[in-house]
C-alpha positions in Angstrom: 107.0 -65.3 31.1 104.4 -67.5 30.1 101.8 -65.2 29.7 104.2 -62.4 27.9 104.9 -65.5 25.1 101.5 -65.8 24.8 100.6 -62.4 24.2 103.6 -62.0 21.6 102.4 -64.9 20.1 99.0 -63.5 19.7 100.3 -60.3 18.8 102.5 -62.1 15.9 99.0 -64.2 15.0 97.2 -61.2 14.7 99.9 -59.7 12.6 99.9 -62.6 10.5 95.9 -62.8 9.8 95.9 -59.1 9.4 98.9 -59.6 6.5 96.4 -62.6 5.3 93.3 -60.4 5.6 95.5 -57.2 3.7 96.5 -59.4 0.8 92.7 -60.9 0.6 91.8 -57.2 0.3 94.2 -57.1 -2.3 93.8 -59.8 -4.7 89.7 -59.0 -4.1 90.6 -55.6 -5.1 92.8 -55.9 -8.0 89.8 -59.1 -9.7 87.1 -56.3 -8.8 89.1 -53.6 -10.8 89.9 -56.1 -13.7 86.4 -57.4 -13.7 85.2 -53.0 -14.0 87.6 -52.8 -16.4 86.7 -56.1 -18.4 82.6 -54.4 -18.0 83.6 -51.2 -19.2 85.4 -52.6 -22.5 82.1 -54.8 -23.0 80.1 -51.4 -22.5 81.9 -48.9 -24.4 82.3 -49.9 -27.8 84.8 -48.3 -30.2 84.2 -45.9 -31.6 86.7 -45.2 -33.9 87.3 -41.5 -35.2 84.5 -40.3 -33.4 84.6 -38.8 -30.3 81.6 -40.3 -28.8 78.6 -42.7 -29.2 76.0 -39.5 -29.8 78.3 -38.4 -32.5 78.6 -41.6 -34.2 75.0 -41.6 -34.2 74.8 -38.6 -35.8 77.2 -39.1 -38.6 74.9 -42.5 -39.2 71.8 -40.7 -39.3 73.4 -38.4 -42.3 74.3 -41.0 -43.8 71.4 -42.6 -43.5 69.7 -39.9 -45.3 71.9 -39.3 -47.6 71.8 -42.6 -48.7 68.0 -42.5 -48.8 68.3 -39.1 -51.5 70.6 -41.1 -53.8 68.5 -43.9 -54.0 65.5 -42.4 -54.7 67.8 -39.9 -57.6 68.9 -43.2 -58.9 65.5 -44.7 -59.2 64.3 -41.1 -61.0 67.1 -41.9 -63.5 66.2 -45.7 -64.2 62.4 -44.8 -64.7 63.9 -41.8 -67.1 65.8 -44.3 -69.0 63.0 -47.0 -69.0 60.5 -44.7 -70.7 60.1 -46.0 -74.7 61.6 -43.0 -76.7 58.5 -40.8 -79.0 58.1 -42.7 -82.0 59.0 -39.4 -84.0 62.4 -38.6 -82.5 64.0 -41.4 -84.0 62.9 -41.2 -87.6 64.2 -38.2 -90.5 61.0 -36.6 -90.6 61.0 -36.4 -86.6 64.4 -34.7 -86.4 63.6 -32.4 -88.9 61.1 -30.9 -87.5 62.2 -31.1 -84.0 64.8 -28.8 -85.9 63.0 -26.7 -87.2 61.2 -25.8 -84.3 63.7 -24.8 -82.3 65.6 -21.3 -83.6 68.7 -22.1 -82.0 69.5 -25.3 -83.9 68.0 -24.1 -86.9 70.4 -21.3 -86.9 73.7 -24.1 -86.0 72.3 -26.2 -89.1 72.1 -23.6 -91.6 75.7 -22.0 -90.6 77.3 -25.3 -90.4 76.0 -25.7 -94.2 76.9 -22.0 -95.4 80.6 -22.7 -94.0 80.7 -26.2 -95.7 80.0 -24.4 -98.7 81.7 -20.9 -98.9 84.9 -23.4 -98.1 86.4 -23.4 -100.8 85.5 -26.7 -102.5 84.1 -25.5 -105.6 83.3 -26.5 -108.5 86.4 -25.3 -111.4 85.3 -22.9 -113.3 86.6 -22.1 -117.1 88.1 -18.5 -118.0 88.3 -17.2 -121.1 87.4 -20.1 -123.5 85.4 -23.1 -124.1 87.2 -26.5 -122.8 86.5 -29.9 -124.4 86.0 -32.9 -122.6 86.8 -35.1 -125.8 89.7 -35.6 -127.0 90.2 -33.6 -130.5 90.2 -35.5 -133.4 91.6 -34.4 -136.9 90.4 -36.4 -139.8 92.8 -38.2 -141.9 91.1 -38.3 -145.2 88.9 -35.6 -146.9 85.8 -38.3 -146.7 86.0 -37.8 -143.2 86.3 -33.9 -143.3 83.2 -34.1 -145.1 81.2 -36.2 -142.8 82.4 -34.0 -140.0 81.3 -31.0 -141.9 77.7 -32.5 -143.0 77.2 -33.6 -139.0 78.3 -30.1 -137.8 75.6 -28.6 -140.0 72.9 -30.7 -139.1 73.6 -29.6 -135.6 
């Protein structure tokens, strides 16, 4: 009996280190997998709406140039605006004849004018008589109907 205890006691000790060596494996194998998984969050960034890295990159690169046309539009404008004005455009005599030079404003003016006057707002005009702006006077003696007879011929 002797040697069949020893041989169940090495069988249950090789059992035993077998458990020890299988849950080794385990643990081992469940840090490996968090330590891939840990690599691959590290490697992989997010991405957010797009579906991969190449089409992130693509988007920036529109952007990028996108970007690049709307500054250069924008500096176009600010030179535009920086520019001093003509000295003639500013002054009566520069806007006339920038006017008159081109038909189609010319034309706008001169209608714009007719309409103001053919409006209506005329001047009154007096039918069938002569008015007086004075107030008539009648004079009270006959001295003064002869003084306004003498300065009515000498007129």
């Amino acid at each position: 009996m002797t040697e069949n205890s020893t041989y169940i006691d090495e069988t249950a000790q090789n059992t035993m280190v077998e458990e020890n060596l299988n849950e080794k494996l385990k643990v081992a194998a469940a840090t490996a997998e968090a330590e891939t998984d840990k690599n691959e969050t590290e490697t992989a960034p997010d991405t957010g709406k797009f579906k991969s890295v190449q089409a992130l990159m693509s988007a920036y690169l529109a952007l990028e140039a996108e970007f690049t046309r709307r500054s250069q539009r924008l500096k176009e404008l600010e030179n535009k605006a920086a520019e001093a004005p003509s000295p003639g455009c500013c002054t009566e005599d520069g806007l006339i004849s920038a006017a008159l030079g081109n038909p189609a404003v010319k034309d706008k003016v001169v209608g714009e004018y007719l309409r103001e006057v053919f409006s209506g707002k005329r001047a009154p005009v007096v039918m069938g008589g002569v008015s007086c702006a004075a107030p008539q006077s009648c004079p009270k003696s006959v001295k003064e109907a002869g003084e306004l007879a003498k300065n009515f011929l000498k007129n």
